[in-house]
C-alpha positions in Angstrom: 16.8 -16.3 37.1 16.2 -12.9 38.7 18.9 -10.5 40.6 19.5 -10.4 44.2 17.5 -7.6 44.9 14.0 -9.6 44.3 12.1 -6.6 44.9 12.9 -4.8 41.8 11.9 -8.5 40.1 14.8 -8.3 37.1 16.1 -11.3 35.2 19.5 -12.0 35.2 19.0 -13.2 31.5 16.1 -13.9 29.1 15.3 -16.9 26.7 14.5 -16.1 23.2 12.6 -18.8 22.1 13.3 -18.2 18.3 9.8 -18.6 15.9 7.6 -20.1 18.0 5.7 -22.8 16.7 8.2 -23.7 13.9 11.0 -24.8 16.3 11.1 -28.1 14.8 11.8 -25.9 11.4 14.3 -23.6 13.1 17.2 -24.9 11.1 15.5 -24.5 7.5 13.9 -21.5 8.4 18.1 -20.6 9.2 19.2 -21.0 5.8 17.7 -18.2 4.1 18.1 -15.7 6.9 21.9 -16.8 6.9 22.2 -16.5 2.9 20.5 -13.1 3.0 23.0 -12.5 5.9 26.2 -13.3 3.8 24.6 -11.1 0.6 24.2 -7.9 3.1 27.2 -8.3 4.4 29.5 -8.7 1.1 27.3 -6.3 -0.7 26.9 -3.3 1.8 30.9 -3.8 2.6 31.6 -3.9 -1.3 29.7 -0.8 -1.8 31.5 1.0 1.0 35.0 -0.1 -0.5 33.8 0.6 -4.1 32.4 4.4 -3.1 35.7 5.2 -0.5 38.1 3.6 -3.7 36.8 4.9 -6.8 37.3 8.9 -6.9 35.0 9.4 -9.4 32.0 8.0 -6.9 33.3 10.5 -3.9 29.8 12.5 -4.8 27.3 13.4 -2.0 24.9 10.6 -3.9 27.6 7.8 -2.8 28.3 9.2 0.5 25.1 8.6 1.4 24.4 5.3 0.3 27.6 4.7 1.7 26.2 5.6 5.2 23.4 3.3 4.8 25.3 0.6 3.7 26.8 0.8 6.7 23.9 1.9 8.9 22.6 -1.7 7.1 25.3 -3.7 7.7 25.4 -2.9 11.2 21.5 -3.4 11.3 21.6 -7.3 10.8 24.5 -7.9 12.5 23.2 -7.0 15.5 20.4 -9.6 15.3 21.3 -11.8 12.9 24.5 -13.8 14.0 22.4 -13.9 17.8 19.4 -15.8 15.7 21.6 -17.9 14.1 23.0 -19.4 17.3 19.0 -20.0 18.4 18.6 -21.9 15.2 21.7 -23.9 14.8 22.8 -24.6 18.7 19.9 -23.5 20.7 22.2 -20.8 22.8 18.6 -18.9 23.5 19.8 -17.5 26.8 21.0 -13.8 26.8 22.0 -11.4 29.3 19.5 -8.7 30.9 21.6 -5.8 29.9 22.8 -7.7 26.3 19.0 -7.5 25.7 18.8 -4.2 26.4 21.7 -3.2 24.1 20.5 -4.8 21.5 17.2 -3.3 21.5 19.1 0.1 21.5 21.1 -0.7 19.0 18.6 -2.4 16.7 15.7 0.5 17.5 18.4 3.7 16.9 19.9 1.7 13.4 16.4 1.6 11.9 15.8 5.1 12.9 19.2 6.2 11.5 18.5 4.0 8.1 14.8 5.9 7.9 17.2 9.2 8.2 19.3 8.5 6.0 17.1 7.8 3.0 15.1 10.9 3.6 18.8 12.6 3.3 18.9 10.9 0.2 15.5 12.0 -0.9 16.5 15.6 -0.5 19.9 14.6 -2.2 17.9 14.2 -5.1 16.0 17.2 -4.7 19.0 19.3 -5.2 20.9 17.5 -7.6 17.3 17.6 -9.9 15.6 20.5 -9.0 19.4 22.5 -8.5 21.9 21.1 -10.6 24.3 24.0 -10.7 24.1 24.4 -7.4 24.1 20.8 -6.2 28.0 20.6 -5.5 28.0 23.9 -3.7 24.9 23.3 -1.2 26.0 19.6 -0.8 29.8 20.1 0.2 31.2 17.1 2.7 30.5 19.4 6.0 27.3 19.5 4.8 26.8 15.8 4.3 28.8 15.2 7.6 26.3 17.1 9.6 23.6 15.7 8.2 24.8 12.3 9.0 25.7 13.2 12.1 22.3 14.8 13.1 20.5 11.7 11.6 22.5 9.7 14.3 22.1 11.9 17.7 18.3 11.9 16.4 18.4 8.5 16.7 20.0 8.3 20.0 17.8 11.2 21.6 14.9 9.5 20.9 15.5 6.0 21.3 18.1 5.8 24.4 14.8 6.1 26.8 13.7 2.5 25.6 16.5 1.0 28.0 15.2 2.9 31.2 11.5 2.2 30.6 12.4 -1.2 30.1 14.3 -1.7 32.7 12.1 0.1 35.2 9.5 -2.8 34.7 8.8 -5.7 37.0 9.5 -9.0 35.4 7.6 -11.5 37.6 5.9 -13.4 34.9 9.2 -15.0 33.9 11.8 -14.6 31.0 10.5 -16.2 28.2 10.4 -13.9 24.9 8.4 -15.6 22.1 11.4 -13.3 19.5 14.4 -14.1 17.8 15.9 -10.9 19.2 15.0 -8.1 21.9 12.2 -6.2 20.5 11.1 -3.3 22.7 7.5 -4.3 22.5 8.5 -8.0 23.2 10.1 -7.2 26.1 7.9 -5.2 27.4 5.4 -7.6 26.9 7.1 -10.0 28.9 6.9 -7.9 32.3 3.8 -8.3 34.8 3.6 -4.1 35.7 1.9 -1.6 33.1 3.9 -1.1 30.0 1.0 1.3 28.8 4.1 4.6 29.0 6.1 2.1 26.9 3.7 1.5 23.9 2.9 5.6 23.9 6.7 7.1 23.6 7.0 3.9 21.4 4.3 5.4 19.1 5.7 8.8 19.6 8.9 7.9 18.3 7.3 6.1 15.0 5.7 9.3 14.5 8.9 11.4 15.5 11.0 9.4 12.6 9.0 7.6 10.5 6.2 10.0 9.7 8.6 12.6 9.4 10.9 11.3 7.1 8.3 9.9 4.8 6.7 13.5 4.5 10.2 14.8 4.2 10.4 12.0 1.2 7.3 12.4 -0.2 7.4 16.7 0.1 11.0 15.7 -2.2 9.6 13.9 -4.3 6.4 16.1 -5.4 8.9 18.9 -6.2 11.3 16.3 -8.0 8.3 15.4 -10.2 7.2 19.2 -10.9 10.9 19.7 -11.9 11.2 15.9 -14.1 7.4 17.5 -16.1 8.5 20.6 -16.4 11.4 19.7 -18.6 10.7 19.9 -22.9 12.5 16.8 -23.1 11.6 13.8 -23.1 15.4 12.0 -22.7 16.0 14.7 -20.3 12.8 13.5 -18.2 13.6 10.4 -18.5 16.9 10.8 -16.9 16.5 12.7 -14.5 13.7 10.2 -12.9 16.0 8.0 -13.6 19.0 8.5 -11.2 15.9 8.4 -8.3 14.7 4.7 -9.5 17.2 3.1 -7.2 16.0 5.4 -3.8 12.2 4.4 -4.6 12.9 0.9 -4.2 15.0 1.2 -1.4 12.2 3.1 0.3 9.7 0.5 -0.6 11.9 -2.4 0.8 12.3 -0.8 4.0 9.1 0.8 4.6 6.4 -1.7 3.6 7.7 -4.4 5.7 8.3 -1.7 8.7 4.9 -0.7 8.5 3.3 -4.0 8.7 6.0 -4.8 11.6 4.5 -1.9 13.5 1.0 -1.6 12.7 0.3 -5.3 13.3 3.1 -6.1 16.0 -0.1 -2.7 18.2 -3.4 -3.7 16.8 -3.5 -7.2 14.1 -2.0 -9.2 16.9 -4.5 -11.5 17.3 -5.6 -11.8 13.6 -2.1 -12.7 12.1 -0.5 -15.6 13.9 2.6 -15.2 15.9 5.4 -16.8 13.5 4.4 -14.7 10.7 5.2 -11.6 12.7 8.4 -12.5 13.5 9.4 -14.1 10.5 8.4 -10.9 9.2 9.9 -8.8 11.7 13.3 -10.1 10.9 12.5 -9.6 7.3 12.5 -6.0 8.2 15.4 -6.0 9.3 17.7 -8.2 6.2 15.6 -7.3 3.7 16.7 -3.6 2.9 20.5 -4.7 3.7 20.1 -7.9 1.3 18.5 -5.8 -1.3 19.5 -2.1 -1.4 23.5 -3.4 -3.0 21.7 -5.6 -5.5 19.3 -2.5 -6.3 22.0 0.1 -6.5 24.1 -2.7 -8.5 21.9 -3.2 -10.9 19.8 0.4 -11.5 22.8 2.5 -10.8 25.5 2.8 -14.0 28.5 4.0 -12.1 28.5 1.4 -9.5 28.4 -1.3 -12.2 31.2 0.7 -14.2 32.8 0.2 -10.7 32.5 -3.3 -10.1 33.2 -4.3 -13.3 36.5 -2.3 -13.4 37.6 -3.8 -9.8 36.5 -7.5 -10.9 38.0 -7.1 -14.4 41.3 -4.7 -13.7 39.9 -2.7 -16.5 39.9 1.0 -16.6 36.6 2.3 -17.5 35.1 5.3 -18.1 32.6 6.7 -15.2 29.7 8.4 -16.5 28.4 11.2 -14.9 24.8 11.7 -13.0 23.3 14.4 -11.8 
């Protein structure tokens, strides 16, 4: 179970043990996740081939929710397929350093999808509080460096998960009561003081997700001085209209984040143990099952989209902001 060199006490592999309690359930609890699985993956991949296809969607609005369909799709396929295998054949071993990728991986994605939908917050901003401007101040190097900033942000901050993890003794065994490598879980798991863990881990929370929800909320305040300032009333009514579709992508992937976090440091023995994962991997399908139907449904060009590439027909794209 552990490496040659026994002093530094790491596993070769550890054993995610899925939900525990409900292992006995593990293949109906399965179905769900794997449905919401197939939705994500279809949807998020449609929207990136609708937005990259359609010339009339190649606006700094789509090239965004392009990069979080992808930053989503990536997301769950990092965990989810991995779960799936726990559920279905009971392959709960993984490899030391696998575990550690994929708590990279699945740490740095939700960072980069918190980014991204504060870039789409301030994409709003402009295109409402700036209209004349918008397609001047949001050219493609913009949006480019933006994305690309969001992404080395979530690198920089996230990368030193992997060395205080690995620094840790593991003498207590292997066993991680997860469906996938949480840095919490895992740190859990070790027998040495994981007390430098939980602070950066804090520090980061605070780093991205306190940022980009002030960032959010500072947009939105001046997006709903602009929407109130307007005489009228159609015109306020469309302009808060085109940010619909971000405001419940922001409350999918935020509630279920914050209860992830704040119970996963200090409602962990209040709320039993199979609710927080099961919740945990909520926050992790349910933005990338949901956001395509959102956008799908609130957005008029996207369903002018799919309806012209299910249908063959040519339709007219109306313009937004």
């Amino acid at each position: 179970m552990f490496g040659a060199n026994s002093s530094s006490l790491t596993p070769k592999f550890f054993i995610l043990n899925g939900v525990p309690g409900l292992e006995a359930a593990h293949v109906w609890i399965s179905l769900p996740f794997c449905f919401m699985y197939l939705i994500a993956v279809v949807g998020n991949c449609g929207l990136i081939y609708l937005i990259g296809h359609e010339e009339a969607l190649h606006r700094p609005m789509y090239y965004f929710l392009a990069l979080l369909s992808f930053t989503d799709v990536t997301l769950c396929t990092t965990t989810v397929p991995n779960m799936l295998c726990i559920f279905w054949f009971n392959l709960k071993e993984i490899d030391f350093s696998g575990c550690l990728a994929q708590m990279f991986f699945v740490h740095m994605l939700t960072g980069m999808e918190s980014g991204v939908l504060m870039l789409m917050a301030l994409d709003r901003y402009v295109a409402i509080c700036y209209p004349l401007r918008y397609a001047t101040i949001l050219t493609s190097a913009v949006i480019a460096k933006a994305g690309l900033a969001t992404f080395l942000r979530g690198v920089t901050l996230i990368f030193p998960f992997t060395f205080l993890t690995k620094r840790l003794p593991y003498c207590r065994g292997n066993f991680i009561p997860h469906t996938y490598c949480d840095h919490m879980s895992v740190a859990k798991v070790s027998c040495g003081n994981f007390k430098v863990n939980a602070i950066y881990g804090l520090m980061v929370a605070l780093l991205i997700g306190v940022f980009d929800m002030c960032c959010i909320a500072a947009s939105y305040t001046m997006i709903l001085r602009a929407v109130v300032s307007l005489s009228s009333t159609d015109a306020r009514h469309k302009a808060f209209s085109t940010c619909t579709s971000h405001i419940c992508a922001i409350v999918i992937t935020y509630v279920p984040a914050f209860f992830t976090f704040f119970t996963h440091r200090f409602g962990g023995h209040s709320i039993p143990h199979h609710i927080h994962i099961i919740v945990a991997n909520l926050y992790l399908l349910l933005p990338p099952t949901m956001n395509p139907i959102v956008y799908g449904i609130k957005t008029k060009q996207i369903r002018e989209g799919v309806i012209k590439f299910l249908l063959g027909e040519k339709v007219a794209f109306t313009q937004d902001p």
